[in-house]
N, C-alpha and C positions, 0 to 999 in steps of 0.2 A: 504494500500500500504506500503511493507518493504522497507526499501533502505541498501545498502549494504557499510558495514562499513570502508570494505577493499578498495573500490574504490577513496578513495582520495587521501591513504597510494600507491597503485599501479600508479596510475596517477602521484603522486609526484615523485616514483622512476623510471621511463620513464623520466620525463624531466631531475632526473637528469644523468641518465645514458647518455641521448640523449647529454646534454650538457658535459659529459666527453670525448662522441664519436667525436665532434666535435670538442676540442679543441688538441684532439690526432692526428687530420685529419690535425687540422691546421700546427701545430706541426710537421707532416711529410711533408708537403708542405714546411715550411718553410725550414725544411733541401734538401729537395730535390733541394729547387731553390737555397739554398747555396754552396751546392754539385755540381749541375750544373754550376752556373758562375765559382765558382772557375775551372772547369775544362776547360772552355771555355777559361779564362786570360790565364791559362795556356797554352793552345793550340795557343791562338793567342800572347805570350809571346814567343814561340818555331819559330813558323813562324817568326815571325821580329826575334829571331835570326840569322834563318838562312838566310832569306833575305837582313838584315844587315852587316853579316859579310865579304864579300866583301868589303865594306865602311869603318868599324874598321879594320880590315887586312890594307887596302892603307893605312890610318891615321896611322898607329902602323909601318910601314913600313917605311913612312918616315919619322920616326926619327931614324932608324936602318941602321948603315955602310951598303952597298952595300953586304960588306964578311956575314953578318948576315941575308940579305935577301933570299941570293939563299941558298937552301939547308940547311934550319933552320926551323926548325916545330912550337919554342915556338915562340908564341901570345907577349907576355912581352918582351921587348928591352935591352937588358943586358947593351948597353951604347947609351940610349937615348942621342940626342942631336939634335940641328935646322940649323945641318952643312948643310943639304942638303934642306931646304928650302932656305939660304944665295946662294948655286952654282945653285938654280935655278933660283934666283933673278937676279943671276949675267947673266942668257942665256947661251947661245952657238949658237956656229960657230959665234961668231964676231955679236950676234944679242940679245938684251937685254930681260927680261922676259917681261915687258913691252908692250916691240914693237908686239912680238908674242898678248898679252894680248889685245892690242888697234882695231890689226887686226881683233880679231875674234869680238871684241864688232860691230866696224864697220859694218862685216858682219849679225851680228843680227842684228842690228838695222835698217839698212837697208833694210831685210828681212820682217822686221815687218813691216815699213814701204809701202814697194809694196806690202804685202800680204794684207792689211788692205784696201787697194787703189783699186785694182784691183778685188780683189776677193769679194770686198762689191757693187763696180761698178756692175761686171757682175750678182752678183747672183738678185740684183734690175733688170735687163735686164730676167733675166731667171724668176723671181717670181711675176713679177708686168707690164710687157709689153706683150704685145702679139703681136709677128711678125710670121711673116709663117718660118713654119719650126724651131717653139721653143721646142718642145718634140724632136724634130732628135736630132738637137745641143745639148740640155741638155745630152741626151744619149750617142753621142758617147761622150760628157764631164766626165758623168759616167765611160763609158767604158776604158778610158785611164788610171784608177784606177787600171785594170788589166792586163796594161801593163807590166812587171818586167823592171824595171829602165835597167838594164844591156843590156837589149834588145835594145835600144837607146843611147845609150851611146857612141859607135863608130861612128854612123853616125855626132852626137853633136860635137864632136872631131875632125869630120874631119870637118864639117863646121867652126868650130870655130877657130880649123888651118889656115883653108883657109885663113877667113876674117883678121887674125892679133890679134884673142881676148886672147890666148893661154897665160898664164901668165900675166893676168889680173885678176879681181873679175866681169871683165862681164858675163864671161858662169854660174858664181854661183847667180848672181841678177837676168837678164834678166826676167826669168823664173816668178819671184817674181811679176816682175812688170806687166805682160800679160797675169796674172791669168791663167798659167799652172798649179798651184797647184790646180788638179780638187778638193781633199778631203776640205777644207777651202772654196772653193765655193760652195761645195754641204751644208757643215754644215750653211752657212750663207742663202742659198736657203731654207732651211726648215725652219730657225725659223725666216725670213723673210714671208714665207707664213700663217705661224699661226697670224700675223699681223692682224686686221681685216682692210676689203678693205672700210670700211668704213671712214677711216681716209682721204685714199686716194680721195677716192669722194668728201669730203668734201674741200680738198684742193681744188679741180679743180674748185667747185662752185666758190671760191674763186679766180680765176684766177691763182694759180699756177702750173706752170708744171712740165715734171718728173725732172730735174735740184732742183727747190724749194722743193718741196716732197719728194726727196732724201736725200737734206742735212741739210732739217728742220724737217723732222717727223722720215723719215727712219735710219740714221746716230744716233741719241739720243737714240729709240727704241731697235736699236742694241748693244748697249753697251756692253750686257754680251757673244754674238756672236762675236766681237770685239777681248773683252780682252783674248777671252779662243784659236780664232785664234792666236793673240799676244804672247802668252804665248808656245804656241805649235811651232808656227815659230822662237822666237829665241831660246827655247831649238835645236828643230833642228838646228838649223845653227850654234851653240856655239856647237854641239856634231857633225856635218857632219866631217867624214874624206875623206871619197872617193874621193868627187869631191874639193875640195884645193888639195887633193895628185896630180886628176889628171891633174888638170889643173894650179898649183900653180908650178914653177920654180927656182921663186926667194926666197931663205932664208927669205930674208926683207918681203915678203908679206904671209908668213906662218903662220894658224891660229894656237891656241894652242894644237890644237888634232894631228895635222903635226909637231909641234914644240914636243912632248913628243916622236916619233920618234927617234928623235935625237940624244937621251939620249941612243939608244940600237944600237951597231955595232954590228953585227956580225963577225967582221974580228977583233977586238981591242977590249979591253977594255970598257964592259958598265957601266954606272954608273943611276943602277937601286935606288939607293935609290933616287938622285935629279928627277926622273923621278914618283917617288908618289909623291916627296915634292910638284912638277909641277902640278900634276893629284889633292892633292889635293886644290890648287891653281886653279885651272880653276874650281873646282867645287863650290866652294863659290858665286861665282856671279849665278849662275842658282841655287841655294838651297835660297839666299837672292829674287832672281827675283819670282820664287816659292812662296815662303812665302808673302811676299808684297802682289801676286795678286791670294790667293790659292781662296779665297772668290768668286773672280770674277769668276773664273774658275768653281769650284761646281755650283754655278750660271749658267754661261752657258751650264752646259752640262745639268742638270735638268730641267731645263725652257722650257716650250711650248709656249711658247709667251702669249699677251694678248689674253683675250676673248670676243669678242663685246655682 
């Protein structure tokens, strides 16, 4: 038997071709994926520009005379200065930035408050009780989703005239407290049902009823359904202007998104630049409220609840 002498010389240069061919592979992989991200930062660098820039424009703006706001292209303030955060501190129309400031917190908080109360009540009624006729009411609950606000709005108006509420903050609460907000009670319905019912059994062994079971298992459980309703009702009601325009009369009880108004006559003289200093003035407390509870919020929206 011969053996072939070339065969170890040939086998040796395979592996090492094989191991040149691989490291060349790796090698374009590596550029490829660095090609790639870099293209992708870019791209999502270009988007938050342009998403941004609205927010830098306001910031950039108000530190810019009012003469350099209208009808000025550059980005850069030729004579910065914090005159127009000072005249919007100071208010208008005989009303401090303040007072504007306290009212709309009022309003959030409030807000947060009856949506927390109300729409946690009911969606425990729609997710955990069974009364006849809980699929109808949950549906037309849905269904007022597709209502358009405007569509109701008049009618709201004339009731609200009638009774005396009209320049008040009742037509803007009411709503909060009586779980009209059907979207906040659908979202606490659903991760109220992924609950397992087993909790609830076991209360009841125990002698507790829906009262105990709601504000000792359910209420804790909900937390991140909670904070992400929370979070979504006082941006709403720190950014609503509609309803304070239409229902607000009095200077003194105008929130800030009414109070920035103020700042633009059409007939006289506006003074646009205290009207960014303001805009951005009201936008600190919802960018601070944001951040404090961005956690809870991712939280809520991705959670399925527990699993039994």
């Amino acid at each position: 038997m011969t053996t072939n002498p070339t065969l170890p010389a040939t086998t040796g240069m395979a592996a090492v071709v094989s191991e040149e061919a691989s490291r060349a592979l790796r090698r374009r992989n590596r550029t490829t994926s660095r090609v790639t991200s870099v293209l992708f930062h870019v791209f999502v660098l270009a988007v938050s520009a342009v998403v941004l820039y609205p927010a830098l424009w306001m910031l950039v703006s108000s530190l810019k005379p009012t003469s350099e706001i209208v009808g000025n292209t550059s980005l850069v303030p030729e004579n910065a200065s914090l005159a127009n955060f000072a005249t919007a501190l100071d208010g208008i129309g005989g009303v401090s930035f303040w007072t504007f400031f306290w009212n709309s917190m009022l309003l959030g908080v409030l807000s947060v408050i009856g949506i927390a109360l109300s729409a946690s009540v009911s969606a425990y009624a729609f997710a955990r009780i069974d009364f006849p006729g809980r699929s109808l009411w949950f549906a037309l609950m849905i269904a007022t989703l597709l209502l358009p606000f405007h569509v109701v709005i008049i009618p709201q108006y004339i009731v609200f005239n009638n009774v005396g509420l009209v320049n008040t903050y009742v037509p803007l609460l009411i709503g909060k407290f009586l779980a009209a907000e059907a979207f906040f009670v659908f979202l606490m319905v659903q991760f109220m049902r992924n609950l397992p019912r087993e909790l609830d059994e076991a209360a009841r062994i125990d002698g507790a009823g829906h009262v105990r079971i709601f504000r000792s298992i359910m209420l804790p459980l909900m937390k991140p359904a909670l904070v992400t309703s929370s979070i979504f009702a006082f941006i709403w009601s720190w950014n609503d202007f509609f309803g304070p325009l239409l229902y607000l009369k009095d200077p003194a009880l105008y929130s800030l998104p009414i109070a920035l108004r103020l700042f633009v006559d059409q007939t006289s003289t506006s003074d646009y630049g205290a009207q960014m200093a303001m805009a951005v003035l009201a936008l600190i407390p919802v960018m601070l409220f944001f951040l404090v509870f961005q956690r809870y919020l991712v939280e809520g929206v991705a959670t399925q609840g527990l699993k039994g």
